[in-house]
ZANU-136646 format. One line per 3 residues: number of its first residue (from 0); their letters; for each residue x, z, y of N, C-alpha, C. Coordinates in pm, whole numbers. Layout:
NUM) A) X Z Y X Z Y X Z Y | ...
//
This chain:
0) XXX) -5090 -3641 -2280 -5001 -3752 -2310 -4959 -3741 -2456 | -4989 -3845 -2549 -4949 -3835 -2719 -4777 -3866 -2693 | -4701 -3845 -2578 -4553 -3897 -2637 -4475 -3814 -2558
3) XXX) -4485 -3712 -2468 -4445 -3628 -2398 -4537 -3506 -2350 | -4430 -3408 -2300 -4492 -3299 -2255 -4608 -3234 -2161 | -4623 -3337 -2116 -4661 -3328 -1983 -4803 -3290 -1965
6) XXX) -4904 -3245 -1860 -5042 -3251 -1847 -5083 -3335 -1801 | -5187 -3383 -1790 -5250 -3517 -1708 -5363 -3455 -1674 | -5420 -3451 -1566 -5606 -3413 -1556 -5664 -3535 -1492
9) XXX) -5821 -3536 -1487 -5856 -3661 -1479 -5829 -3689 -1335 | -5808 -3828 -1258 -5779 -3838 -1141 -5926 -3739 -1011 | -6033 -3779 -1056 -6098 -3698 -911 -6092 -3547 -947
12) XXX) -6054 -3462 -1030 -6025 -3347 -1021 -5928 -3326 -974 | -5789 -3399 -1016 -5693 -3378 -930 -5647 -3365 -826 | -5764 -3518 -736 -5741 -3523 -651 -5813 -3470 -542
15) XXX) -5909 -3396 -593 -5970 -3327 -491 -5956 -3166 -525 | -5967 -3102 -644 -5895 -2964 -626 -5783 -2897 -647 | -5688 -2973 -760 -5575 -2930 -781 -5429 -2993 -643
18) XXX) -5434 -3094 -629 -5306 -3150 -569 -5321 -3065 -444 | -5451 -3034 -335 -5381 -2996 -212 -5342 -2835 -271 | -5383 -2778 -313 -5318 -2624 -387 -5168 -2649 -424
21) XXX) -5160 -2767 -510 -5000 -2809 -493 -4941 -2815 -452 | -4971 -2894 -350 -4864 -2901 -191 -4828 -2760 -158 | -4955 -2691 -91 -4953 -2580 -39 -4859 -2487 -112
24) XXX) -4875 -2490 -198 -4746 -2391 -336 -4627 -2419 -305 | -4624 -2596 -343 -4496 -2622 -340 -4443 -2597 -187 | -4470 -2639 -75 -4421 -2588 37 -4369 -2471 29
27) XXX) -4459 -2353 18 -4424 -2221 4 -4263 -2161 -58 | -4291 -2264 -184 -4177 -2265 -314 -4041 -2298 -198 | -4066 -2404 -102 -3988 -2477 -69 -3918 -2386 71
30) XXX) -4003 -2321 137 -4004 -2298 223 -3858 -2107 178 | -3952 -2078 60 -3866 -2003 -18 -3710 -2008 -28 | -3708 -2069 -100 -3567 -2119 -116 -3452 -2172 -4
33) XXX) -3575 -2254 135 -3461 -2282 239 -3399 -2115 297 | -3485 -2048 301 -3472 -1893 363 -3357 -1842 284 | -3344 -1845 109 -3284 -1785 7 -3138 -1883 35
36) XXX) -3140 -1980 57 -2996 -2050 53 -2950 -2076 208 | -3035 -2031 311 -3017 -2079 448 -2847 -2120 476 | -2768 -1964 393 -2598 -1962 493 -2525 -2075 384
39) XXX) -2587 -2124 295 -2494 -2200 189 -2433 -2360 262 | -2545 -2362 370 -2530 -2518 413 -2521 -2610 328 | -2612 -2644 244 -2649 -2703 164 -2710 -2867 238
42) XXX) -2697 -2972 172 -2732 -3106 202 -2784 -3164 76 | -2917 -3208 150 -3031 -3279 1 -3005 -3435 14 | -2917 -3472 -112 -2906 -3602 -89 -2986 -3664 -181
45) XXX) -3052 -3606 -277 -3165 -3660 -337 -3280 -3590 -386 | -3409 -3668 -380 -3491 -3588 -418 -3576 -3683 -541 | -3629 -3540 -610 -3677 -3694 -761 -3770 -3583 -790
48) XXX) -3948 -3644 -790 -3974 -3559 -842 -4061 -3659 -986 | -4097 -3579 -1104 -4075 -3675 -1215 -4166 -3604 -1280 | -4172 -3635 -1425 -4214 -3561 -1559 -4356 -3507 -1497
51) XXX) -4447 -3611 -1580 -4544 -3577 -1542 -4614 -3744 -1432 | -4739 -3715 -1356 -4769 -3815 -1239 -4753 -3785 -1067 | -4653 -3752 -1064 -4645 -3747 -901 -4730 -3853 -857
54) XXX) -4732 -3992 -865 -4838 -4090 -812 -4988 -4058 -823 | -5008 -3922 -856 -5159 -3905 -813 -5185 -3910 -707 | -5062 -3815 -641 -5059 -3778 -513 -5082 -3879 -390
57) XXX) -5143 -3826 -295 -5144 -3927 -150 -5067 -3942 -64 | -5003 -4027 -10 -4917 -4018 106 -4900 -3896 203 | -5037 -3859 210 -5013 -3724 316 -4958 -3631 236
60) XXX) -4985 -3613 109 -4895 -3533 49 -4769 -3568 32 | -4700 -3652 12 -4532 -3639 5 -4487 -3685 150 | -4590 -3669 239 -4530 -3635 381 -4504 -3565 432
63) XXX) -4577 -3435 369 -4607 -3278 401 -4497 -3233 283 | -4463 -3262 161 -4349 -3210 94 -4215 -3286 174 | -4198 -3398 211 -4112 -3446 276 -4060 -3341 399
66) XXX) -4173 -3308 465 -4169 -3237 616 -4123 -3104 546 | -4123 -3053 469 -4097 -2916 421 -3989 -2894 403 | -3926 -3025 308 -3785 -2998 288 -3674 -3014 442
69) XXX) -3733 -3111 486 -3667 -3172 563 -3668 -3027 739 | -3772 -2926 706 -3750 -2800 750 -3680 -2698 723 | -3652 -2674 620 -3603 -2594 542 -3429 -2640 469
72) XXX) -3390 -2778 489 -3325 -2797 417 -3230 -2902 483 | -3079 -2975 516 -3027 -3071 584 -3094 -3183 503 | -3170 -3192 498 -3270 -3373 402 -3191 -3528 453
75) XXX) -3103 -3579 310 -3074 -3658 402 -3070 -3802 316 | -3246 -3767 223 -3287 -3879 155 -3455 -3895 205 | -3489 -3989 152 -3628 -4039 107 -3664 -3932 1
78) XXX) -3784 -4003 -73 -3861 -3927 -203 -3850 -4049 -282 | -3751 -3987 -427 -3825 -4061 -524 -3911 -4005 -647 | -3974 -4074 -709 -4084 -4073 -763 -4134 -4113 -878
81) XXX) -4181 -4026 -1023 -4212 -4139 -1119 -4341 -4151 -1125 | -4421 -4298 -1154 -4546 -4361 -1140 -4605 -4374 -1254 | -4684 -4391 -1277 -4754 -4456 -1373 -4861 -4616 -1337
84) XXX) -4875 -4711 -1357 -4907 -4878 -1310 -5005 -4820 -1267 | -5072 -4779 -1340 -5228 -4793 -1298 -5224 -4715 -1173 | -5164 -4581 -1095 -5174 -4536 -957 -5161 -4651 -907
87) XXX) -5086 -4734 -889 -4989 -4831 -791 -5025 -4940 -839 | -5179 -4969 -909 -5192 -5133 -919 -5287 -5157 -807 | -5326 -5119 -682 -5418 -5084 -570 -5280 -5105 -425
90) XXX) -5285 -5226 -368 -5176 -5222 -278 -5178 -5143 -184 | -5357 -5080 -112 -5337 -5006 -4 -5248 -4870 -45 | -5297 -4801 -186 -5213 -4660 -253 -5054 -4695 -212
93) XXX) -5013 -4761 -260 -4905 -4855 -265 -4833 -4825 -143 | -4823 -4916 -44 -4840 -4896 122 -4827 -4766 148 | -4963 -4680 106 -4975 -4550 168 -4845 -4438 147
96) XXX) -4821 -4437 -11 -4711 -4387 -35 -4541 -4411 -31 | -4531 -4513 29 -4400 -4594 94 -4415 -4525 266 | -4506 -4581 296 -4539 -4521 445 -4490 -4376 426
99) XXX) -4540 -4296 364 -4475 -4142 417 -4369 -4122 349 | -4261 -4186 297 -4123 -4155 253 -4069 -4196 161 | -4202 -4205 52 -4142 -4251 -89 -4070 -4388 -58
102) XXX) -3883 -4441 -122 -3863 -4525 -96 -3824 -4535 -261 | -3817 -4478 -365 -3755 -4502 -484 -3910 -4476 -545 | -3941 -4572 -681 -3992 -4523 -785 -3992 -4608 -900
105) XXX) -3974 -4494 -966 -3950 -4513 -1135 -4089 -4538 -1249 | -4109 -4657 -1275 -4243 -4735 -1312 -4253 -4715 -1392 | -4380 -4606 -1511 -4384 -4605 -1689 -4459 -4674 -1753
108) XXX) -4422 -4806 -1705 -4413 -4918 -1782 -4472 -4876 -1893 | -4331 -4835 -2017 -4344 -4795 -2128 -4329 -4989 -2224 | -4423 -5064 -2247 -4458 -5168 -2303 -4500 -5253 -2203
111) XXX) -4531 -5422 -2252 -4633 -5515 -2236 -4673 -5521 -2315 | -4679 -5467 -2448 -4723 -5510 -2589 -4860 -5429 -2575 | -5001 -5498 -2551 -5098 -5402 -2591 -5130 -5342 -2664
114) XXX) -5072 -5340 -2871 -5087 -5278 -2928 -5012 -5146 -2878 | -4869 -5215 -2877 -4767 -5049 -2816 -4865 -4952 -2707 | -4917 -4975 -2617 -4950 -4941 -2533 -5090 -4887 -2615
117) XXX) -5120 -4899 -2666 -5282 -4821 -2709 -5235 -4730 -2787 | -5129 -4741 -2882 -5076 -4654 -2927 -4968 -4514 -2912 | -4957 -4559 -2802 -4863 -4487 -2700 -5002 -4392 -2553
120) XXX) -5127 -4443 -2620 -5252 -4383 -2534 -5255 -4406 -2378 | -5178 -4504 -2353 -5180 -4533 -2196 -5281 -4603 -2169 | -5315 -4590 -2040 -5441 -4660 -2007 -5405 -4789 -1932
123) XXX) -5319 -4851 -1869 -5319 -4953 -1815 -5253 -5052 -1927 | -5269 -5190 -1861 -5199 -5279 -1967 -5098 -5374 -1890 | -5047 -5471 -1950 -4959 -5520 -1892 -4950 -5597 -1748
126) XXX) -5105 -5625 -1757 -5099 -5698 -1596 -5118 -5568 -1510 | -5147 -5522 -1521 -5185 -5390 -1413 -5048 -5367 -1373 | -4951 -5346 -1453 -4790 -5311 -1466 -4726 -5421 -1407
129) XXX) -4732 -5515 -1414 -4691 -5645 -1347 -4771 -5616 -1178 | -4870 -5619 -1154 -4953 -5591 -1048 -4869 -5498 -932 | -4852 -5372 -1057 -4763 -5246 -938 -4652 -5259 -891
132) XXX) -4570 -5367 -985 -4467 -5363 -974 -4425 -5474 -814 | -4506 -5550 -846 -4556 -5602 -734 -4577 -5577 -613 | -4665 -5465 -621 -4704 -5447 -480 -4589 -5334 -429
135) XXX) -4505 -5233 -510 -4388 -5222 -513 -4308 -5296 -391 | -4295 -5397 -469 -4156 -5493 -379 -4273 -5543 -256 | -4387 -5599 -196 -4435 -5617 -121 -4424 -5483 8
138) XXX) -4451 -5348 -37 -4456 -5230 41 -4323 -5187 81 | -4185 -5272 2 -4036 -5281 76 -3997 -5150 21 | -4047 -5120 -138 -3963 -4958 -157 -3820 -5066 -225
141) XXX) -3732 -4915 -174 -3584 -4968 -175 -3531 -4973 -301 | -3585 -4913 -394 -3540 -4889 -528 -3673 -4893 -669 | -3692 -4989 -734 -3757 -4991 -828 -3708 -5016 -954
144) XXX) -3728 -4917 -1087 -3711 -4948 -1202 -3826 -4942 -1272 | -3808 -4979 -1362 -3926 -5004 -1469 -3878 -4867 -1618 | -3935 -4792 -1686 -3915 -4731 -1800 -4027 -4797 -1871
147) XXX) -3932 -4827 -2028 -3972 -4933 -2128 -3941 -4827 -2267 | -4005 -4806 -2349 -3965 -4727 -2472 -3925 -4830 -2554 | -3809 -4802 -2648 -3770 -4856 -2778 -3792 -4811 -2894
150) XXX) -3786 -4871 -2997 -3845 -4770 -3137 -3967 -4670 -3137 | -4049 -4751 -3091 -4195 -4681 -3072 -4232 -4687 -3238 | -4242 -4532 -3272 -4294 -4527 -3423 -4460 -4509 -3393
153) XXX) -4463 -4538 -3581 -4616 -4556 -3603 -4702 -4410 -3610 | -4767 -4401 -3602 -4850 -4260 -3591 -4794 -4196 -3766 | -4774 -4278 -3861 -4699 -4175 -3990 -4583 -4223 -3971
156) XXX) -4494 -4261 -3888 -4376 -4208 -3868 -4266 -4353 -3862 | -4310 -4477 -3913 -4266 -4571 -3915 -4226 -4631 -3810 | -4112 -4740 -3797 -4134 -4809 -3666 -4162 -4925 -3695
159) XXX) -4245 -4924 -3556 -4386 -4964 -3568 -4361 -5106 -3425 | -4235 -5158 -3373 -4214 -5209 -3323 -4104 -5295 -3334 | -4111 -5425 -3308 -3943 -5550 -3335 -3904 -5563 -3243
162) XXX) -3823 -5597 -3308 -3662 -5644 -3218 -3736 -5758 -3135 | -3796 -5853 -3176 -3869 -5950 -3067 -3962 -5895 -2959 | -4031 -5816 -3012 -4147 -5736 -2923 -4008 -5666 -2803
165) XXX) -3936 -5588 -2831 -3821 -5551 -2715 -3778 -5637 -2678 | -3732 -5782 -2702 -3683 -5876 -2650 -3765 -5947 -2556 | -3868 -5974 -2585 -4018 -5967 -2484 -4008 -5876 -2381
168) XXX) -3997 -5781 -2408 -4039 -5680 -2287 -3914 -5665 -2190 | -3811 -5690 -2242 -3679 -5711 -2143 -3683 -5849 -2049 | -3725 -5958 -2120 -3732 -6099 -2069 -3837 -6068 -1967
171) X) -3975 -6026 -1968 -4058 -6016 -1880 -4055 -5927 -1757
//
């Protein structure tokens, strides 16, 4: 990612050797900690997992992290989630990941401006983002926002974006 920390790998690697190793970890991780805090009586009123693409993931996976916490822990939310358009411009994905829990997610948008957006190295464009957002409210998740960057500078340092171009992207 040229604007954050994060890793990205390509989607069929991910999704076929890294994510179920994920789960499996993270359970473990999870399963950890309910044992380590068992006498605290602790209550999960939210869960967010972020930074980075949780929407690689498949429904069976944040059903199986859902089921983990919700073993280990008094669970007494949904999953939310940050996306990127392009996972969630596909309504069955969409569906699939509402179906096992996810009821919040946080959309990285980022732009409609296709220059912003090429420059910012994202791969989807604005209809794709319009698309997810879409199928979003069709699949009945309870909570959707959109993340939009401001003052997107130029690769030498300028900004490289107007006050109209943000006024655009708020109106739309």
């Amino acid at each position: 990612c040229l604007y954050c920390p994060y890793v990205r790998y390509p989607l069929a690697t991910f999704s076929k050797d890294v994510a179920p190793r994920y789960v499996e970890a993270l359970k473990s991780e999870i399963k950890l900690y309910g044992m380590l805090l068992k006498d605290l009586d602790l209550k999960i009123v939210d869960v967010h997992m972020g930074g980075g693409t949780p929407s690689l993931l498949k429904g069976e996976h944040f059903k199986a992290i859902i089921e983990a916490l919700g073993q280990n822990f008094d669970l007494k939310s949904g999953l939310a989630i940050e996306a990127n358009p392009d996972d969630l411009k596909e309504e069955e994905k969409t569906f699939d990941i509402v179906d096992s829990g996810v009821d919040e997610v946080s959309l990285g948008v980022q732009s409609f401006n296709p220059e912003t957006l090429k420059k910012l190295g994202r791969i989807h464009d604005a209809s794709e983002s319009i698309r997810a957002i879409q199928n979003l409210r069709d699949a009945g998740v309870k909570y959707v926002n959109i993340d939009l960057m401001y003052m997107v500078p130029s690769r030498r340092g300028e900004l490289n974006q107007s006050l109209g171009d943000w006024k655009s992207a708020i109106n739309k």
